[in-house]
VOGU-3710 file (C-alpha; in Angstrom, 3 decimals, decimal comma):
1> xxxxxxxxxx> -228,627/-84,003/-5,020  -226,813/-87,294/-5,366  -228,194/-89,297/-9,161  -229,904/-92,451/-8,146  -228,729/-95,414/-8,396  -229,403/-97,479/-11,667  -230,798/-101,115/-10,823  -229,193/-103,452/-13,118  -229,915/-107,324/-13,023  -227,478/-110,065/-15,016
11> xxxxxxxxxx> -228,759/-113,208/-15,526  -227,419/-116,186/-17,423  -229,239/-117,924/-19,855  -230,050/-121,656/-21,628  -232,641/-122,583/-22,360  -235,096/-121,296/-19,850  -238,201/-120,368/-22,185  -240,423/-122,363/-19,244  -240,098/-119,470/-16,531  -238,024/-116,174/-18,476
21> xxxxxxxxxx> -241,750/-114,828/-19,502  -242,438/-114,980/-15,984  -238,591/-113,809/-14,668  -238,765/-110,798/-17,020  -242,127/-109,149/-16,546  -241,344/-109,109/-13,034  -237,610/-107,749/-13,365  -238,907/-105,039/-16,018  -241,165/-103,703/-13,636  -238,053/-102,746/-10,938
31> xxxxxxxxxx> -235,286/-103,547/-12,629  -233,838/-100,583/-15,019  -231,813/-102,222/-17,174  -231,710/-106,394/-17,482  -228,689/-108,118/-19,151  -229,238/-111,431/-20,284  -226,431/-113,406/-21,019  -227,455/-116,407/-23,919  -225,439/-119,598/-24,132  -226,199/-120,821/-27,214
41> xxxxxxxxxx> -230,221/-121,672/-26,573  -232,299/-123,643/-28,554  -235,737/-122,978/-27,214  -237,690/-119,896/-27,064  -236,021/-118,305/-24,713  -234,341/-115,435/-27,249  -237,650/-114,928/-28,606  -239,252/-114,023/-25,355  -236,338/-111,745/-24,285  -236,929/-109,857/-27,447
51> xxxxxxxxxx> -240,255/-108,769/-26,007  -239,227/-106,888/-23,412  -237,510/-103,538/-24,172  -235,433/-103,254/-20,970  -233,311/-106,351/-21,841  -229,993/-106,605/-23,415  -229,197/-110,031/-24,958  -225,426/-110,657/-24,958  -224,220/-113,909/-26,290  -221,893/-116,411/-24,102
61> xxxxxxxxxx> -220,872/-118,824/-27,211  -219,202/-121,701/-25,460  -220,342/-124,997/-25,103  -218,867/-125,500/-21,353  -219,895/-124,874/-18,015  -218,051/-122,088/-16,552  -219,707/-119,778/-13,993  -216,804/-118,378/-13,585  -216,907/-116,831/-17,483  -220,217/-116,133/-17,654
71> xxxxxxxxxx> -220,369/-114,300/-14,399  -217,131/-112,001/-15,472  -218,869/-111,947/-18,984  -221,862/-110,059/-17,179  -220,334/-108,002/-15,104  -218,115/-106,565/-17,651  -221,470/-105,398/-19,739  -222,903/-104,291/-16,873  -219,998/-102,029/-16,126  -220,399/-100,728/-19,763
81> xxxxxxxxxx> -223,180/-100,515/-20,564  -225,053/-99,135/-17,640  -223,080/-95,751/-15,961  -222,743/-95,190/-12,334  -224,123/-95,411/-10,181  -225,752/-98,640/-10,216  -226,605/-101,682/-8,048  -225,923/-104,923/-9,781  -228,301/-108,217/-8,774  -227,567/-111,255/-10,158
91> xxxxxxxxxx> -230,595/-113,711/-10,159  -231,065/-116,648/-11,954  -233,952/-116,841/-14,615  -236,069/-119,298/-12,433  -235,594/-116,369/-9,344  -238,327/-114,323/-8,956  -238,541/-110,936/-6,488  -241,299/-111,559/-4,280  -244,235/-108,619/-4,915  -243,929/-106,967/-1,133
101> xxxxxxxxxx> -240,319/-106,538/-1,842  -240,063/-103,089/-3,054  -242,329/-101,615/-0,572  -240,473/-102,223/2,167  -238,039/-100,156/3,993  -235,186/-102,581/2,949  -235,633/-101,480/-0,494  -234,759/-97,942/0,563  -231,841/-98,998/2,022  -230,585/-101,042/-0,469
111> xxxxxxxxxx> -231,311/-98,042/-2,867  -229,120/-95,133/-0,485  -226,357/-98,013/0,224  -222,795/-96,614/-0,600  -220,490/-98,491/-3,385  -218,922/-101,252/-2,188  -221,957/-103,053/-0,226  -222,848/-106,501/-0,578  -226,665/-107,139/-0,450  -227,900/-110,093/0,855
121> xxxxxxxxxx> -231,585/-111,240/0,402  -233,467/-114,670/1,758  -233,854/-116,920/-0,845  -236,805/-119,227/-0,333  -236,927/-122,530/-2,375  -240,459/-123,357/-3,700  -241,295/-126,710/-2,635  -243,934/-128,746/-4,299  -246,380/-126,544/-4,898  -246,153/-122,722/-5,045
131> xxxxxxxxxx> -247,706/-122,320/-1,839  -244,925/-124,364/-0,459  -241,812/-123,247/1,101  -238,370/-124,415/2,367  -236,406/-121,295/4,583  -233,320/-121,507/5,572  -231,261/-119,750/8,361  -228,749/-117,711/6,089  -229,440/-115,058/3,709  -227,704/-115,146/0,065
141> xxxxxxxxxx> -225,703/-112,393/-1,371  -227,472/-111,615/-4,657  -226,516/-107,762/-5,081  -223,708/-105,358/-5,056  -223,376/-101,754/-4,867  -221,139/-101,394/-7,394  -217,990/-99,558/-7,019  -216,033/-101,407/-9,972  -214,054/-103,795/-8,009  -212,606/-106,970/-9,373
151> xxxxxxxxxx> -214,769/-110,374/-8,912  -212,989/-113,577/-8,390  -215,730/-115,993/-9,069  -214,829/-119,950/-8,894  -215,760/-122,358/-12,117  -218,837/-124,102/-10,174  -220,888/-123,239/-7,278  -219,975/-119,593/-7,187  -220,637/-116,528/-5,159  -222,338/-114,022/-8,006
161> xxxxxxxxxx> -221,631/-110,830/-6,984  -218,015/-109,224/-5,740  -217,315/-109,800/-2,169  -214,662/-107,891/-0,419  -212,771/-108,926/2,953  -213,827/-105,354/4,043  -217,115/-104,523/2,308  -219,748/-104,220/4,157  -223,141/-106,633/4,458  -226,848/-105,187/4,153
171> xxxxxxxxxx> -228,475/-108,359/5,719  -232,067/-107,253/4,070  -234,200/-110,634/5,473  -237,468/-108,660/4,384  -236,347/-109,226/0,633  -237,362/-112,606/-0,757  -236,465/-114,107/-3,884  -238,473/-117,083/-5,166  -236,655/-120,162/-6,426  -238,884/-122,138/-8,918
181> xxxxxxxxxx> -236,395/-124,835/-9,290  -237,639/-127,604/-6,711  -241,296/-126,719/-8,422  -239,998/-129,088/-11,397  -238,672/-132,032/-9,419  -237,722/-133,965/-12,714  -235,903/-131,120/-13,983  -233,952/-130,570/-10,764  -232,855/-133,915/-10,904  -231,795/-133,751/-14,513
191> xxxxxxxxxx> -229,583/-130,377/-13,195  -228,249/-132,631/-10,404  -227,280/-135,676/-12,563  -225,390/-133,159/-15,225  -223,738/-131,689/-12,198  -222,208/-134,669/-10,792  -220,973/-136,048/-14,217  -219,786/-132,757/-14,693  -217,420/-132,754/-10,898  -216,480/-136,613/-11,865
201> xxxxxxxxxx> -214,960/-135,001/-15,108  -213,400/-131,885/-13,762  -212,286/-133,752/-10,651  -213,313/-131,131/-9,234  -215,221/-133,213/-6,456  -213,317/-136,398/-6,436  -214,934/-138,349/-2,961  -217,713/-139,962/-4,732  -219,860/-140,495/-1,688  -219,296/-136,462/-0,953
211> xxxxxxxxxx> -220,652/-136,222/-4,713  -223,353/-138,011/-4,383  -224,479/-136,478/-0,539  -223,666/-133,164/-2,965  -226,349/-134,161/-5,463  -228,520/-135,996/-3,914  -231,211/-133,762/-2,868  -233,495/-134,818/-5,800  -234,040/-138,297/-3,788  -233,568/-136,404/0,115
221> xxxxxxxxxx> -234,840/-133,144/0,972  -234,189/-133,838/4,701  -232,376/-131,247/5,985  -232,712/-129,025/3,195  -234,564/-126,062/5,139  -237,796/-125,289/7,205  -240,934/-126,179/5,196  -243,217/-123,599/5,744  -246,677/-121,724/4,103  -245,705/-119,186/1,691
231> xxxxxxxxxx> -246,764/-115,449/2,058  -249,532/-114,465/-0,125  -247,829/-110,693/-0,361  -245,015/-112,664/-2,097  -247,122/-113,137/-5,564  -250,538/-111,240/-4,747  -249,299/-107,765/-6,876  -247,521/-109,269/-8,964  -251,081/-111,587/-10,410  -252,942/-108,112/-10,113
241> xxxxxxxxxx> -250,646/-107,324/-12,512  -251,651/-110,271/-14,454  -248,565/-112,085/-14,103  -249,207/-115,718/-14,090  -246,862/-117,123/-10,973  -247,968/-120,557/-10,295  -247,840/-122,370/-13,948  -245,263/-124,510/-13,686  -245,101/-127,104/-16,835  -242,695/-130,608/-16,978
251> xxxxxxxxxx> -240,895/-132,296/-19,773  -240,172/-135,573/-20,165  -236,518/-135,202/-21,206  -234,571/-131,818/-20,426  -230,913/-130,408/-22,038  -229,154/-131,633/-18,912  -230,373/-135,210/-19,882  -228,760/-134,765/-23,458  -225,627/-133,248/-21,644  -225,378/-136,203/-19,918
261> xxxxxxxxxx> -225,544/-138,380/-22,839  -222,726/-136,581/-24,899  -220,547/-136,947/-21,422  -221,202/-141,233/-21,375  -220,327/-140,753/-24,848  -217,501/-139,336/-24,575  -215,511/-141,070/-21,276  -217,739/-143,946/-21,622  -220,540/-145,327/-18,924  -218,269/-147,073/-16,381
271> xxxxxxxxxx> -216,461/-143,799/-15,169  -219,491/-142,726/-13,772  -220,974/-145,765/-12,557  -220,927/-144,587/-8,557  -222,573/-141,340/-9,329  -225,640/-141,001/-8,230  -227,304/-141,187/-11,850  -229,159/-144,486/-12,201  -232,789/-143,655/-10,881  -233,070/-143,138/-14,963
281> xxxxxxxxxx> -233,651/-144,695/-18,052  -230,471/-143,824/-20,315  -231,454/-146,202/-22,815  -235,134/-144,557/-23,510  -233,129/-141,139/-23,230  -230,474/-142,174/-25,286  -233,451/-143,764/-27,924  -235,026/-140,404/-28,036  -231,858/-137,953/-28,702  -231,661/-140,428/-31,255
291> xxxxxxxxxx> -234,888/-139,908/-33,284  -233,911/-135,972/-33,163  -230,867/-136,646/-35,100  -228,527/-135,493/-31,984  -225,528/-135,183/-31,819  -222,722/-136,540/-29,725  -225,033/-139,076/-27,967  -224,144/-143,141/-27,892  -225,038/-145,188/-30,737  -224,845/-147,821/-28,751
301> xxxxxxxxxx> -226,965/-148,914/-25,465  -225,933/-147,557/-22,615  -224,277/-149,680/-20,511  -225,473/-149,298/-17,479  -223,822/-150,639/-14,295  -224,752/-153,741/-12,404  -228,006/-153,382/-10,283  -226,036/-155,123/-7,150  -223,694/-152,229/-7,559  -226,342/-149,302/-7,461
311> xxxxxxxxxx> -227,803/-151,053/-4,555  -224,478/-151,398/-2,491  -224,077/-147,821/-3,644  -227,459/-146,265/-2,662  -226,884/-147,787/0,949  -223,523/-146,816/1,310  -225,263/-143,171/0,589  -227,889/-143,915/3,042  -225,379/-144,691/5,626  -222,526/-141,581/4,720
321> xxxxxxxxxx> -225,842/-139,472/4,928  -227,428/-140,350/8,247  -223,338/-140,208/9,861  -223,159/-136,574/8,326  -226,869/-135,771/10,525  -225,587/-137,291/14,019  -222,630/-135,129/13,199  -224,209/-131,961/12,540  -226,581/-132,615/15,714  -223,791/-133,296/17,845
331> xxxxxxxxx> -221,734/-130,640/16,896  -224,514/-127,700/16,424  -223,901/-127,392/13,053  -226,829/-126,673/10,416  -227,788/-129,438/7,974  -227,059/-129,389/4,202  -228,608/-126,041/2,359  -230,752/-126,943/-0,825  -229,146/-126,330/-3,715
//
């Protein structure tokens, strides 16, 4: 009789002490191994993983944004560390398994599927409150089958998992992952700002007005998905467990805010004066990194850019946006997915 397969989840780490309690006593309880991979946190968050036996902390010691590193630096621990055979999910720490998910017959499936198979799970976003919920029309490949093929992730905006021309899909639409990101609107736009300073830098996403439609989903969620009820199977055994799923808490300031700061620091305000980051106060920001002793932040004010400028720039948006929709419409195609 075949061994069965080993379930091994990689997840990527900073500073998520807000939701990992949560992320890991759900993974522990289907998940046989966990491999957390730290970049350099400064809250909690190794503290927490310490608590749970299953996980294996593994640092990722640069300073830079690279999912392309970090996803090759997981998979490479996960290959060995963990024997064959194994299935490899890679979830982010603010993506929870929904409770029904391994009762169902998909989970079977997923469990007999030969190396080689890409997974693919719906991914629902949170929205606004937990019993909120965007859906979208496509399902997300969040798991392999591993079989020890090379990954070829990109720097930014990455696929997670290997995906082969040839291999084949398990499309498993009764799997659903929970995304707690929209849940903490002030964070996700703090994620979004340090993105697009981040693509301005890297040049990686050069048409400013494609930047800011890119990023702009902290302002527009039009579009985004279908906002529907969530399933109460999706959390009830988990909180029989006694697994709190619905605590969500805010900060005034997150990391990505001080991110930010070091990057207008370093270039200088003015290159980034068309992104979409002005809907914030720098200056109070900046005024608090200060009175922690940070470093790398502006001494100075930040000078931000005319308010005639952010206007002309939020309408030019506006207008880009609403000629991207008549498109879409016209052509059949689906509207932005929320990121």
């Amino acid at each position: 009789m075949p061994e069965p397969a080993r379930i091994v989840v990689v997840t990527p780490v900073r500073n998520e002490a807000w939701i990992l309690e949560r992320f890991l006593s759900v993974t522990s309880r289907f998940a046989d191994h966990i491999i957390i991979a730290d970049q350099r946190s400064t809250d909690d968050s190794r503290a927490i993983c310490g608590r749970f036996p299953k996980v294996r902390v593994i640092p990722n010691a640069t300073d830079e944004f690279n999912e392309r590193d970090r996803q090759l630096l997981l998979l490479r621990h996960a290959r060995a560390l963990v024997p064959s055979p194994r299935i490899i999910l890679a979830l982010d720490a603010d993506e929870i398994l929904a409770a029904n998910a391994v009762g169902t017959p998909s989970w079977r499936t997923m469990l007999a599927a030969q190396p080689g198979t890409i997974v693919c799970f719906e991914r629902v976003d949170l929205y606004e409150t937990p019993d909120q919920c965007m859906r979208h029309d496509r399902l997300t490949p969040l798991g392999y089958v591993d079989d020890g093929v090379e990954h070829t992730p990109r720097h930014m905006h990455s696929v997670r998992v290997p995906i082969p021309d040839s291999a084949p899909r398990l499309l498993l639409d009764d799997i659903t992952v929970l995304h707690y990101s929209a849940l903490r609107p002030t964070a996700l736009a703090a994620k979004l700002r340090w993105y697009s300073v981040i693509e301005n830098v890297r040049g990686t996403c050069p048409r400013v007005l494609k930047r800011r439609h890119r990023y702009a989903m902290h302002v527009d969620f039009t579009g985004a998905g279908r906002v529907e009820h969530c399933r109460a199977d999706w959390f009830r055994g988990w909180e029989e467990a006694g697994i709190d799923m619905r605590t969500v808490a805010e900060e005034k300031y997150y990391w990505y805010d001080f991110e930010v700061l070091r990057h207008l620091n370093q270039h200088g305000a003015r290159k980034f004066w068309l992104d979409d980051i002005w809907r914030f106060d720098w200056e109070a920001c900046r005024r608090h990194a200060k009175s922690r002793n940070m470093a790398g932040v502006p001494d100075a004010p930040v000078n931000a850019p005319p308010r005639l400028l952010v206007f002309a720039m939020r309408l030019l948006s506006a207008l880009h946006r609403i000629q991207r929709r008549l498109r879409h419409r016209l052509t059949g195609r689906s509207g932005p997915r929320f990121a």
